[in-house]
C-alpha positions in Angstrom: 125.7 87.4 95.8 122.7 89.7 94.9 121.0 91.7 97.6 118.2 90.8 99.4 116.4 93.5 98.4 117.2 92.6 94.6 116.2 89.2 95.0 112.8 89.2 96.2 112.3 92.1 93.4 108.8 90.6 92.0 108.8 90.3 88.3 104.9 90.5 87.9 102.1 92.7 89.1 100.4 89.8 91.0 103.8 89.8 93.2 104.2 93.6 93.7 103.2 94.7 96.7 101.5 97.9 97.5 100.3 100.7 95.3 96.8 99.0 95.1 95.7 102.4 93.8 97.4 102.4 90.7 97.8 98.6 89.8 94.9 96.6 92.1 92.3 95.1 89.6 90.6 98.0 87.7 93.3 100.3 89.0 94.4 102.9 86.2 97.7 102.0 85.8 96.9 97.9 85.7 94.5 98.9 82.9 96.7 100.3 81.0 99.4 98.4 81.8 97.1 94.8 80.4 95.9 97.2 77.0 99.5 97.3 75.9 98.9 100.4 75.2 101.1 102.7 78.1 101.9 106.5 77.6 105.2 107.9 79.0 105.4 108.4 82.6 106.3 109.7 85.8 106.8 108.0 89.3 107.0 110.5 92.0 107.1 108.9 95.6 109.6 108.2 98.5 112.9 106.1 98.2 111.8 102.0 98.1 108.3 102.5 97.0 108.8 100.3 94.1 109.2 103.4 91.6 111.8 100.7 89.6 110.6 97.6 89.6 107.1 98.7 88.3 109.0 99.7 85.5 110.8 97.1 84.9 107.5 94.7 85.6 105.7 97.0 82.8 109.0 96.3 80.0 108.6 92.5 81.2 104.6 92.6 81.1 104.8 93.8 77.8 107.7 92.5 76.0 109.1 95.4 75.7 113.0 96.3 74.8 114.1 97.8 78.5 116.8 100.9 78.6 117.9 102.1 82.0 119.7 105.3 82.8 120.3 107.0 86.1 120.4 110.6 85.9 122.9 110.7 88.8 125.4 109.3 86.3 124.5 109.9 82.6 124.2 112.9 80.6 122.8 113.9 77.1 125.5 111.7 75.4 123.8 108.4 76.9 120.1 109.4 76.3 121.3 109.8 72.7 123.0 106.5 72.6 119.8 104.9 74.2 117.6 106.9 71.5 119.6 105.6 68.4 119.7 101.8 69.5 115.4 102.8 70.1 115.3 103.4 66.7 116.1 100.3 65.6 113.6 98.2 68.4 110.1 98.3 68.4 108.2 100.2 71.6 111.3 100.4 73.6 110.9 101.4 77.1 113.5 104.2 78.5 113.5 104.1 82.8 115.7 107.3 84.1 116.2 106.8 88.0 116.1 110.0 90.0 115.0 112.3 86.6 114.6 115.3 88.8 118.6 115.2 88.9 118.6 115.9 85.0 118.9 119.4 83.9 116.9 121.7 81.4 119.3 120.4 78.1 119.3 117.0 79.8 115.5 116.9 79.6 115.0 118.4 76.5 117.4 115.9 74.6 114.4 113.7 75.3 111.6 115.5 74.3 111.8 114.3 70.3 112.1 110.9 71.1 109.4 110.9 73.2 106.8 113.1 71.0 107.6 110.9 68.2 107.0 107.8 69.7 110.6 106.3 69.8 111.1 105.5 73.6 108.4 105.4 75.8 109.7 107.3 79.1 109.3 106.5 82.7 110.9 108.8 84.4 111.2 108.1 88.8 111.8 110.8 91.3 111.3 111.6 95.2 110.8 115.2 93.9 107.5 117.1 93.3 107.6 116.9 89.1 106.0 119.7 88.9 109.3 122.0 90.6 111.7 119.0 88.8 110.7 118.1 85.2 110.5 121.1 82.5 106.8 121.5 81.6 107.7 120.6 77.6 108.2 116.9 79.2 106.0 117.1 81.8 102.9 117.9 79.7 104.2 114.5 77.4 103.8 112.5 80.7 101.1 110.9 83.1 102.1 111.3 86.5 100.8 108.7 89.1 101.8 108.6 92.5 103.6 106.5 94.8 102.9 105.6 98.4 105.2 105.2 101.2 104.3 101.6 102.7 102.1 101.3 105.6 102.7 98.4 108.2 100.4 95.8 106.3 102.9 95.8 103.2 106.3 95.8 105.1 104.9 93.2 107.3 104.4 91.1 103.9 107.8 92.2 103.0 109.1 90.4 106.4 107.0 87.2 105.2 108.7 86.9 102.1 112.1 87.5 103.4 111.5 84.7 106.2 110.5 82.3 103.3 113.5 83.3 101.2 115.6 82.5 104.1 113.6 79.6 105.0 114.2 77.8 101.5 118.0 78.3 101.7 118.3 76.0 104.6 117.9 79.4 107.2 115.3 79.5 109.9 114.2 82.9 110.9 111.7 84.2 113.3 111.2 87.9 114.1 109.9 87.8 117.3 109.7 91.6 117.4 109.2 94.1 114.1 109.1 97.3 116.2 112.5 98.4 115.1 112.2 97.0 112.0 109.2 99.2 110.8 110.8 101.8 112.4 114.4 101.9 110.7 112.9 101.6 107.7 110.1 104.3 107.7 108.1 102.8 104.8 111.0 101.9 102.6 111.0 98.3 101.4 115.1 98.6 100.7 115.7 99.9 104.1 113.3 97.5 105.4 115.4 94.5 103.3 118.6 95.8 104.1 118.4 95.3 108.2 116.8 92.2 107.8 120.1 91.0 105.4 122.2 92.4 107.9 121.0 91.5 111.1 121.0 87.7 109.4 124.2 88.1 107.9 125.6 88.8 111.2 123.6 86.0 113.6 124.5 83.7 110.9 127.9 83.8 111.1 128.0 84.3 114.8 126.3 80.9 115.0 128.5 78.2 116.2 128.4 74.5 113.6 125.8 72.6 114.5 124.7 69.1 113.3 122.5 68.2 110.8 119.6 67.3 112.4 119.6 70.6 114.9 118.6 73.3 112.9 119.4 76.6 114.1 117.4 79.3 114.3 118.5 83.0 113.9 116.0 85.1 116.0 115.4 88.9 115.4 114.5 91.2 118.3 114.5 95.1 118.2 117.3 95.1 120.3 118.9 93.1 117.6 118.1 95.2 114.2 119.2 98.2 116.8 122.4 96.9 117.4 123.7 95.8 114.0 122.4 98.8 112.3 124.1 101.0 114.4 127.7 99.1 114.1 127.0 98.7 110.2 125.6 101.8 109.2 127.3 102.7 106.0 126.6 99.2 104.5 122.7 99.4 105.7 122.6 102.9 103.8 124.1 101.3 100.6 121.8 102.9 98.5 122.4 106.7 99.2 119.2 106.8 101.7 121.6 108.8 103.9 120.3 111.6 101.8 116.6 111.4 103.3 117.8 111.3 106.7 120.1 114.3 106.4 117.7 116.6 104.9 115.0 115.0 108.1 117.3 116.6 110.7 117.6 119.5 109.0 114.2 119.8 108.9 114.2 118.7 112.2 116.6 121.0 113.6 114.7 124.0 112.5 111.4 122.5 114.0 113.2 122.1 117.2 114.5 126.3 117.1 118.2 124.8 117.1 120.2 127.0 114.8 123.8 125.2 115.6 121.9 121.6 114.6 120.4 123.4 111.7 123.8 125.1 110.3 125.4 121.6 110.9 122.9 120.0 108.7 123.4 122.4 106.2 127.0 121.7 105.9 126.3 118.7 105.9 124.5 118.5 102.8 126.7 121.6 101.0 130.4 119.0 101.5 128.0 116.5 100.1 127.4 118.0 97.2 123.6 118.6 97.4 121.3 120.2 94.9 121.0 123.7 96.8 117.5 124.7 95.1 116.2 121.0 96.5 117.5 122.7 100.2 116.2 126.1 99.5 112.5 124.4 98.3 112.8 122.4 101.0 113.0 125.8 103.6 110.1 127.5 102.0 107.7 124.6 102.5 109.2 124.6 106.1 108.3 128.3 106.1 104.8 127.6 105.3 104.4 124.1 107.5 105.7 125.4 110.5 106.1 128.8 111.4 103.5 129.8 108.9 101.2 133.1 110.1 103.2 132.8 113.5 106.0 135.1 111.1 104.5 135.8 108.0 107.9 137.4 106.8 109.2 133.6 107.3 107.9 132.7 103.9 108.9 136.2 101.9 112.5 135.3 103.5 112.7 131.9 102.0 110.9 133.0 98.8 113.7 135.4 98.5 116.4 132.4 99.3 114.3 130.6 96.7 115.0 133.1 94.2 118.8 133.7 95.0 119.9 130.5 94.9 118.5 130.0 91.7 120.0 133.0 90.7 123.6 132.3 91.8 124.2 129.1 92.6 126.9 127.6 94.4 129.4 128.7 96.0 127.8 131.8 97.0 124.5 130.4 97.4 125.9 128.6 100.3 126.0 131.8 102.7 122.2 132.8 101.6 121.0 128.8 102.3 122.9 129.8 106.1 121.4 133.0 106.4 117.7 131.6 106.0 118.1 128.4 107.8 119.5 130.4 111.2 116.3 132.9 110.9 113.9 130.1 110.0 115.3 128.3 113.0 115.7 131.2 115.5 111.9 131.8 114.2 108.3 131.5 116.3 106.7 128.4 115.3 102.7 127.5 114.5 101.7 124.9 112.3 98.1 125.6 112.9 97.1 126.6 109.2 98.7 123.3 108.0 97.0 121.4 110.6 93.4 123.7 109.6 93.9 122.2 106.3 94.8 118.4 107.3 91.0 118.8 109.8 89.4 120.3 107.0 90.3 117.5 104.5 89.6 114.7 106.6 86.2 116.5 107.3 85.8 115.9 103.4 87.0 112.4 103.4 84.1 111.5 106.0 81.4 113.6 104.5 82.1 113.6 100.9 81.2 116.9 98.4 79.1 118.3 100.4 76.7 121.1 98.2 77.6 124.6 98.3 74.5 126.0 100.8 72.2 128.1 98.6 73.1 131.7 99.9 77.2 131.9 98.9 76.4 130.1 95.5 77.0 132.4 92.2 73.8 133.5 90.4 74.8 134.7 87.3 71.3 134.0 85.6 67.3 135.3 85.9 66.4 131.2 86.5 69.7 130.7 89.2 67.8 133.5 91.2 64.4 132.0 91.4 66.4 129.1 92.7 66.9 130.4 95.6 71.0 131.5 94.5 72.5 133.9 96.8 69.0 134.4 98.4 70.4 135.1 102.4 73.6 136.3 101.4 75.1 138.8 103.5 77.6 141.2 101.9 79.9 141.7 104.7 81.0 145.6 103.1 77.5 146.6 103.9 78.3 145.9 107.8 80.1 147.9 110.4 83.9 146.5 110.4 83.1 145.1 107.0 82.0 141.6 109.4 78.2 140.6 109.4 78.0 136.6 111.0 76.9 134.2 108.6 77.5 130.5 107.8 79.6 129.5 104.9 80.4 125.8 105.5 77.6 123.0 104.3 74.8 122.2 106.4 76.5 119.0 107.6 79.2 120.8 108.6 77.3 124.1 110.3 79.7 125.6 113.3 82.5 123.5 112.5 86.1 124.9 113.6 89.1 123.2 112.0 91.5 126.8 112.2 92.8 126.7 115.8 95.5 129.6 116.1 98.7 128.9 117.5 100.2 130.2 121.1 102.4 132.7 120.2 101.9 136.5 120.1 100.5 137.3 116.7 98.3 134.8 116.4 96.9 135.4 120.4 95.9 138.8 118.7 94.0 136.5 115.9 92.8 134.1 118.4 91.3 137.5 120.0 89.6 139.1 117.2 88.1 135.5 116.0 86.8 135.5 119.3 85.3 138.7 118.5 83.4 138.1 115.1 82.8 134.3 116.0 82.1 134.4 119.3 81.3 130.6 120.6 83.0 129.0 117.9 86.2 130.4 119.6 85.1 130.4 123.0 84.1 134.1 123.8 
């Protein structure tokens, strides 16, 4: 019997469920999609996003001969087998799960087929395309972005589940989603999964009743908690494990833990893990949260970066160690990424905002009687090479959205903004 998760796969764009931004009406990607006319692609976003079956609802949409390969699995010899059968179809469609798992002569065996119009590719991966996919076949590719889903969409997901049970003769009612939602952490197969199981397993705990007593399997957090926990393995059927391993990791370093972080690690390196994805990984840590706290955070998992790289496994393994105890042993601040996350939203609620007169470049005679850098204050003309003078939009005047972090190099910061700033940082 098929998975849950398999069978509620929708077939049309009208079922799908989230990614309104790419194929709601007038979306980009549903334009394109109802032209017939689709250019080879990427789909980068989290595990159970829907990465596959928009590809496969695109070959269906379209009529179009559908080829699937998943990188994990298939090499150069099966992206040439898929190319010569191409060759013989009209405007076949090539999906390669997980693409960011190919290597350099993995990608490249594509590259022909796809400049000359053979396959169209639609590549899916949980990795940033821009690190994973060689810029030859990037540059041949539109990249479009997937969403984790919010609650509205896996609350939609639970609907349809209930109904697919409901038409088989089951009766379900989730009383409580709680755990549900957060089990699943945005990912319609996890989300699937413990609803399957935690049904499969009150179903056949049921005792017979007659016909005309239908029984009712109700699901409670408690409930999804408890089968989850005792089936674990079969719940993580799809290699989610993965997410969650590299989330303690992650987490472990947050949380200054060098044992849980070295565990982690290990973890990961018997697994078999790509060791650049775990040294990437530890340099957007660097920057996310320890950031100006240790500046030498970053230029230690830059050099990681590099080494790994460089050497790969095994020895790679004792550098990944090295910079995962001093990024955990590290200070911690995320205050520049949480400047940037206040600054952005202040954008999202006033729009672009105009560049004030004074800081804009006047490169011509008519720019200056406009007014273009009239006001402007070139701070080298000023003692401490600091003169006060506002450089955020008039909507925005004396806005703050840097607050430095409590810990010793960035009290000295917090000390000399005080200094040039003087309210804004509350001197």
């Amino acid at each position: 019997m098929s998975p849950l998760a398999e069978i509620l796969r929708p077939t049309t764009l009208d079922n799908y469920i989230g990614q309104q931004h790419l194929v709601g009406q007038g979306a980009v990607l549903r334009t394109l999609i109802e032209s017939g006319n689709i250019p080879s692609m990427i789909f980068w976003g989290p595990p159970g996003t829907g990465k596959t079956t928009l590809a496969m609802i695109i070959s269906n949409t379209l009529g179009r001969p559908f080829h699937t390969l998943s990188a994990i699995s298939s090499g150069v010899k099966e992206v040439r087998e898929v190319i010569e059968q191409a060759k013989k179809e009209e405007g076949s469609i090539l999906f390669i799960d997980e693409i960011h798992r190919f290597n350099k002569s993995q990608q490249d065996s594509l590259l022909g087929a796809v400049e000359r119009g053979i396959i169209t590719l639609i590549g899916a991966t949980t990795e940033n395309p821009s690190f994973e996919v060689n810029s030859a076949l990037l540059s041949r590719c539109q990249v479009y972005i997937l969403k984790e889903f919010g609650r509205e969409e896996m609350e939609q997901l639970i609907t349809s589940a209930v109904a697919h049970y409901a038409a088989e003769g089951i009766t379900v009612e989730v009383k409580e989603s709680e755990a549900l939602l957060r089990i699943s952490g945005g990912d319609a197969r996890k989300l699937l999964n413990a609803i399957e199981l935690a049904v499969n397993r009150s179903h056949h705990n049921i005792p017979p009743t007659t016909p005309t007593t239908p029984t009712t399997i109700i699901i409670t957090n408690d409930s999804v908690t408890n089968v989850i926990q005792q089936n674990l393995a079969l719940y993580d059927r799809q290699g989610e494990m993965h997410y969650d391993i590299i989330s303690a990791f992650i987490k472990s370093m947050r949380g200054s833990d060098p044992n849980g972080a070295v565990y982690w690690l290990a973890r990961m390196i018997e697994g078999g893990e790509d060791p650049v994805f775990i040294a990437r990984r530890m340099l957007i840590f660097a920057s996310e949260d320890i950031s100006n706290a240790n500046p030498n955070a970053l230029l230690l998992a830059n050099a990681c970066f590099d080494a790994v790289t460089k050497i790969g496994y095994p020895e790679c393994r004792i550098t990944l160690s090295q910079c995962a105890i001093y990024l955990a042993n590290s200070v911690k601040s995320n205050s520049t990424y949480m400047a940037l996350a206040n600054a952005q939203q202040a954008i999202r609620r006033t729009g672009d905002l105009p560049v004030p007169l004074h800081i804009r470049n006047a490169p011509t005679k008519l720019m200056k009687q406009m007014g273009y850098s009239d006001g402007y204050k070139y701070a080298h003309d000023y003692p401490g090479n600091f003169v006060e003078q506002e450089f955020l939009p008039d909507a925005l005047r004396g806005s703050k959205f840097y607050e430095p972090g409590d810990n010793a190099r960035e009290n000295e910061t917090r000390k000399l903004l005080q200094w040039r700033w003087k309210e804004k940082y509350g001197y």
